[in-house]
N, C-alpha and C positions, 0 to 999 in steps of 0.2 A: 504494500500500500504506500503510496507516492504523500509524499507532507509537505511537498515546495512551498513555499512561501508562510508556512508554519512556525510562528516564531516557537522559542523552546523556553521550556520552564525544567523544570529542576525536580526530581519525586525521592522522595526518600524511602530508605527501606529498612526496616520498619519505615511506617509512616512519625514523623517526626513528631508529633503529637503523643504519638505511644513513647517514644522514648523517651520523652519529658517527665510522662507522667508517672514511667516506670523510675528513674532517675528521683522525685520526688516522694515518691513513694519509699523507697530504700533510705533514703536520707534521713526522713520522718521530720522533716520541715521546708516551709518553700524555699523554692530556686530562687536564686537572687540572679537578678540581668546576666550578671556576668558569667553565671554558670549556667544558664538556660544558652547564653551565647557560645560558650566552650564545646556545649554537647553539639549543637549548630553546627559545629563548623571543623567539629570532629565526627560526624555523621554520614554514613554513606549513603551516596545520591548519587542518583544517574543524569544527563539531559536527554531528557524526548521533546519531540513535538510537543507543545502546547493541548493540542485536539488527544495527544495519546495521553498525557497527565490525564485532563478532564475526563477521559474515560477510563481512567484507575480509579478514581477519585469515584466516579458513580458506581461502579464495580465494587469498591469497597463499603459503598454508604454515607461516607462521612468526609467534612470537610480537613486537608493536612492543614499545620500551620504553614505559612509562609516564610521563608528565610530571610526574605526581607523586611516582612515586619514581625520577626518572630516573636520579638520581648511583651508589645502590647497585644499579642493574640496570644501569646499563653500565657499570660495575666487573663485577658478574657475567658478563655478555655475553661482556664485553673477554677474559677469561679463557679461555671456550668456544671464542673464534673464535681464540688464539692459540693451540688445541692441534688444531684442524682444517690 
């Protein structure tokens, strides 16, 4: 399947999101920036297409964080998943 003109994004694996949360989890207190950014950027990820991200992304259910704004989306996240 052809993806010309597809710009690319970034998918993590695990999805970035789980490893946060497994990360704070083990810790047994919040990630502070600098260490939600450490895991970031020690993370493996691949670059696809944009259109193949968003269909991982529906395949899975759930939205990942973003790398680029990852600090205030897993602030947000963190929030969500402590009232589930």
């Amino acid at each position: 399947m052809a993806h010309d003109g597809d710009p690319l994004g970034i998918v993590f694996m695990p999805a970035l999101v789980l490893i946060l949360h497994a990360a704070e989890k083990e810790k047994g207190t919040p990630l502070t920036e600098a260490e939600v950014l450490e895991i970031r950027d020690n993370a493996v990820g691949m670059t696809v297409p944009l259109s193949v991200a968003n269909e991982l992304e529906r395949s899975r259910g759930y939205a990942d964080i973003s790398p680029e704004n990852c600090w205030p989306e897993w602030l947000s996240v963190r929030e969500q998943l402590a009232v589930e």
